[in-house]
N, C-alpha and C positions, 0 to 999 in steps of 0.2 A: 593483414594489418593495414592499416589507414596510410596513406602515403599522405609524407605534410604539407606536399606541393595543394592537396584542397583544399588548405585554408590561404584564403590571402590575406586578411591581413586583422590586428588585434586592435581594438579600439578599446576605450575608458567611457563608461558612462556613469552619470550622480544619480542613485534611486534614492529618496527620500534620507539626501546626507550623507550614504553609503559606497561607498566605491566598489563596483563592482567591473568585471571585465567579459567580455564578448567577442566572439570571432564571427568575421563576416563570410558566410557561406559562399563558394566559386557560383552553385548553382540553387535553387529551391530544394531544400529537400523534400522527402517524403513525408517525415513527421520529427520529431523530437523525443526524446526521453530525460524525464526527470527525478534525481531523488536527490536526497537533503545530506550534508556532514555533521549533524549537531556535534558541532567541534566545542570545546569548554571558551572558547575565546566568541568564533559569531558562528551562526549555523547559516549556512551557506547554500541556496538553492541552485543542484549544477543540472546543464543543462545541454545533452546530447543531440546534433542533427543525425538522423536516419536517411543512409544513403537510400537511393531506389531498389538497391538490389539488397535491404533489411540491415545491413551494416551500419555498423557507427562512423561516421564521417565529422565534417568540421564542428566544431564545437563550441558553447558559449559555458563563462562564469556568471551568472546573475541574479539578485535580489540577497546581496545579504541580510539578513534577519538576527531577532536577541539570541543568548547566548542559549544553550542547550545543556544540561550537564551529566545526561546518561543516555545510553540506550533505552528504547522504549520499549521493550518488550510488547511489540504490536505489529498486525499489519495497516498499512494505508493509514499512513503520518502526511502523505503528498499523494492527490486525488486530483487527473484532470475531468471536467466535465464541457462539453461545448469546448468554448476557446479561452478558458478560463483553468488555471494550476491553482488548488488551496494548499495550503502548507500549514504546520502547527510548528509554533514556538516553544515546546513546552519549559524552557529556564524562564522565560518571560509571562506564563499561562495565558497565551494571544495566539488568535489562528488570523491567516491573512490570504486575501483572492489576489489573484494577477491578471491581466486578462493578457492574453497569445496573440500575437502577431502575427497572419498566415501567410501576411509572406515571407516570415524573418522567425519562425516558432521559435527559436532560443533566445530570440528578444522579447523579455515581461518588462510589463508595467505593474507598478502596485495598484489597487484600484481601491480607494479610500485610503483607509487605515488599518495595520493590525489591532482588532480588536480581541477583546476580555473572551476567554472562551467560556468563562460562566462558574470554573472552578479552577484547579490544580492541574497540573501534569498533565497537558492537550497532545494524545500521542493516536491517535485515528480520526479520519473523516470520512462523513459519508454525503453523497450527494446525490435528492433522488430522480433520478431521469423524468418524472412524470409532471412534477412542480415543480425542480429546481433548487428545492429546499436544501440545507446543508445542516447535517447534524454533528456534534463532536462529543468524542470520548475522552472525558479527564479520568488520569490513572492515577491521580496524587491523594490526597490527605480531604482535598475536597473533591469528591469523583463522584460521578457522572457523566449527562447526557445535556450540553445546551444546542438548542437548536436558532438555526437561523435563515432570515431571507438574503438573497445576493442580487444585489441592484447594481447594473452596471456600471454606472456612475457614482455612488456612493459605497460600494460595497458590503461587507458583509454588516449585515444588521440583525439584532437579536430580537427574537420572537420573543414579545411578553413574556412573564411567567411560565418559559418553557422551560427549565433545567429540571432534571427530573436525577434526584441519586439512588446510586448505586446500593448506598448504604453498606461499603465494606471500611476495614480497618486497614488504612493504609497509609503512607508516609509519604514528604513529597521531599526529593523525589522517591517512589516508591522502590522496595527491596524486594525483589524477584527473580527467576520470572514465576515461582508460583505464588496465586494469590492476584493476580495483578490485570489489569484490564488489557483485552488483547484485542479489539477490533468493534469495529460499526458497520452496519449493514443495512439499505433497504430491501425490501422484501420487491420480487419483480413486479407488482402493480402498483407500489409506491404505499400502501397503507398499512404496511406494519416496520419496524423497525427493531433491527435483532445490536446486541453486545451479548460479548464472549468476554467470560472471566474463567480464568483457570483458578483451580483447587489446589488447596493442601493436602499430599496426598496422604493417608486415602484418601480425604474426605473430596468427591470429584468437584469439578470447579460445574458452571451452566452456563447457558444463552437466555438472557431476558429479552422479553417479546412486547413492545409498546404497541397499542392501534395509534396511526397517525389520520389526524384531520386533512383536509383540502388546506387549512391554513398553515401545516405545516406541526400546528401543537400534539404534543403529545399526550397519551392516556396520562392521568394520576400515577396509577400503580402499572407495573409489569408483573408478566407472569414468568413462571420460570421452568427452563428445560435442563434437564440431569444429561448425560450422554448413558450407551448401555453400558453393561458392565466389562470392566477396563480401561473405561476413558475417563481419563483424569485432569485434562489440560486446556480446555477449547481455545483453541488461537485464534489461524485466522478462519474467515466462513466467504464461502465461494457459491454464490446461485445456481441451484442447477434448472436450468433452462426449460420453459413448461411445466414445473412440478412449482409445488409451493413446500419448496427440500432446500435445502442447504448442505455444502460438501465443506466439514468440519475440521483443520487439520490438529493433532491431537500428541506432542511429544513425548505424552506417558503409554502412548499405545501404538500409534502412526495418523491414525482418521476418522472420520464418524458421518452417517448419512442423518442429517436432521428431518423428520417428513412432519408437516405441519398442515398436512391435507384435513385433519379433522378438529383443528382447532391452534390455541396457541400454546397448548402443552405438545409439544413434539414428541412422538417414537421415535426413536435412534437405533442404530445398530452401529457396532463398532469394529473396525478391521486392521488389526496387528500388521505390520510392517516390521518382516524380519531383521532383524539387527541394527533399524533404526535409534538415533540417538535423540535427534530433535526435530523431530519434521513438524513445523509452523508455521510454512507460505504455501499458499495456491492461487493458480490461477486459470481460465480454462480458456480453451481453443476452441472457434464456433469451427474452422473448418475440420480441423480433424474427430470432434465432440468430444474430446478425455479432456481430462483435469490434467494439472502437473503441480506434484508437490515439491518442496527442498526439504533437504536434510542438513542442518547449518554444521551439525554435529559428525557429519558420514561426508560432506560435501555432495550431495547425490541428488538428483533430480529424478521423481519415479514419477509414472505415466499413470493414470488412473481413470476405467472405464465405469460410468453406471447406466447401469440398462433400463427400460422404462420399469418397472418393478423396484426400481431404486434400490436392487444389488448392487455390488461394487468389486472390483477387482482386480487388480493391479497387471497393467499391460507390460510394461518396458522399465526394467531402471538405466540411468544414463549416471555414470561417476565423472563428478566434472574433476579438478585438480585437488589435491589432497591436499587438506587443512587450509583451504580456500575459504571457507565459512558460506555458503550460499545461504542466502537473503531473502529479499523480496524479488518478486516475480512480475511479470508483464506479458503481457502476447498483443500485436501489434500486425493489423493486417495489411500490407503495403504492398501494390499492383496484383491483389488478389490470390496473395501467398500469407500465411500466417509463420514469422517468426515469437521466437519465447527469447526473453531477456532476463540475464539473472544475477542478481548483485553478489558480487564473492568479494565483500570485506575485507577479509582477510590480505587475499591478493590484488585490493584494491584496483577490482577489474570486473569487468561487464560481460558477460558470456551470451553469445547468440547465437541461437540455434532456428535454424529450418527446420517447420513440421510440415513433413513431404507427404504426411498420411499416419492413421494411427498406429504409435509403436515403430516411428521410420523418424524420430528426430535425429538431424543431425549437425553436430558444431560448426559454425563457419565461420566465429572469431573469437580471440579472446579480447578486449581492450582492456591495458594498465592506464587507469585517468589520473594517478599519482603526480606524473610528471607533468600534466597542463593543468592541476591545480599548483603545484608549485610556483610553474612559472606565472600565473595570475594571481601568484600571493594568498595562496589558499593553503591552510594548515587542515592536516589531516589526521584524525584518529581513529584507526582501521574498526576499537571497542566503541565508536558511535554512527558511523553511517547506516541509513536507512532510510526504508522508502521508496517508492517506485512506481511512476503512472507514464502513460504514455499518449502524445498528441501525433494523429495520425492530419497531415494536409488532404 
């Protein structure tokens, strides 16, 4: 656990009217960790230092935001890219950029304004390495895709005529989580653009596949990808590195290989996860190369290998603490070590684990962050936290 002798001392600062709170780090961190409270009052971007040795260390409260009024049934609602955290508002349907401070990473600045995400219910982001661009997923009543450019000084700004829907029947906020928009994704050269919508089961949910422009706009129409048979869910989607595949997590089944090597209608295959309940986050480790999925339902974290052939098959499960709800995921590579971080709701607590090699994770903390939002006047509702990106110094 975190001794509190490393924070020294708690300061007050005004973002854009908002009172928010901050702890000044003994020393630089490594990096920082962030995810969101859409608490029913204000959603709250909290905001962890990362000791050297991959631990959670001193800590900030910063950029409170509109109010929130559910879970989003999605991954990546908070997306860092460069030195910049986005975040979606979805009570307020506004996404908003920060730009990072490296020497003070849990010190944001707003950068412009929260703007209009283009529809309803803004509950994922995507931002694509190659341009910069930032696309959002609305999961409400008006859902889709708007995209946008991020100028440092003015922030986010919407690309013309780029919102592109969904066309599902949904409510804002929406009733799920089946039916319901689960994530945004670029493709690893930047020109194609994936969302994951889960299904009424039976009927299976797909991943819609946009070609994206140099300016950022997207095709007219999308095409559309089914998973194989048994996958009913598509949540969130994870790149798998060198392939033009995607690692699909899937809670009507456990997971799905998406391969889109021969165009924009994908073959899939799909891979049951014994006595899984919910498994809907992932994220993957360059050093060890497996995936790691959650189980919010099992509390469980399982290890996932695909081979160049894009089989797949489950290395290691790890049980984190029982009826912890684990969340969204991260892996963060610090002095040349990759740790995984994992949101457990429930026990309104961060779990971090060393990956010493593949199938060799192992726990080296729990953090309960209950008690330093308290004390920073931070309300919390264990049925809305989420979210999870990580700024590496």
């Amino acid at each position: 656990m975190i001794n509190p002798s490393t924070v020294l001392a708690v300061y007050l600062l005004t973002v854009c009217g908002c009172l928010a709170a901050t702890v000044a780090p003994e020393r630089a961190p490594a990096g920082t960790l962030y995810f969101s409270t859409n608490g029913a009052a204000a959603n709250n971007l909290i905001a962890y230092d990362i000791n050297t040795d991959g631990t959670l260390g001193a800590h900030g409260i910063d950029a409170p935001a509109p109010t929130s009024p559910d879970a989003l049934f999605s991954q990546g609602s908070v997306q860092v890219s460069g030195k910049h955290v986005f975040a979606t508002n979805p009570g307020s349907n506004t996404v908003a950029m920060f730009a990072i401070n490296p020497a003070n990473s849990s010190a944001l600045s707003l950068v412009g304004s929260p703007m209009s995400s283009g529809g309803q219910f803004p509950n994922a982001i995507a931002v694509s390495q190659q341009t910069g661009h930032v696309c959002v997923a609305n999961g409400g009543a008006v859902n889709g895709i708007q995209c946008f450019t991020a100028d440092n000084t003015l922030g986010l700004r919407p690309i013309s005529n780029s919102f592109r829907s969904l066309r599902l029947n949904l409510t804002t906020p929406p009733v799920g989580p089946a039916g319901t928009v689960s994530g945004v994704l670029f493709s690893e050269d930047g020109s194609k653009l994936f969302a994951s919508v889960k299904g009424y089961p039976p009927t299976p949910g797909f991943i819609a596949t946009w070609d994206v422009s140099t300016k950022g706009e997207l095709s007219s129409n999308f095409t559309t990808s089914t998973p194989a048979a048994g996958g009913l869910l598509p949540f969130s989607m994870t790149l798998i590195p060198g392939k033009n595949a995607l690692l699909n997590t899937d809670p009507g089944i456990g997971f799905s290989i998406f391969d889109f090597a021969k165009g924009d209608v994908a073959s899939s295959s799909a891979y049951p996860i014994a006595k899984q309940q919910a498994t809907c986050w992932s994220t993957y480790s360059q050093k060890t190369g497996t995936f790691f999925l959650t189980d919010a339902g099992t509390s469980t974290v399982t290890e996932v290998k695909v081979n160049n052939n894009l089989g797949a098959s489950i290395l290691k499960q790890y049980p984190l603490a029982a009826g912890s709800f684990t969340l969204d995921v991260s892996v963060a590579t610090i002095n040349g070590k990759d740790f995984l971080y994992v949101l457990q709701a429930n026990s309104t607590s961060i779990s971090v684990m060393s990956l010493k090699g593949p199938g060799r994770a192992t726990p080296v903390q729990t953090y309960d962050f209950a008690r330093d939002c308290e004390n920073a006047g931070i309300s919390l509702d264990s049925n809305n936290i989420q979210g999870m990106s990580v700024f590496v110094s």
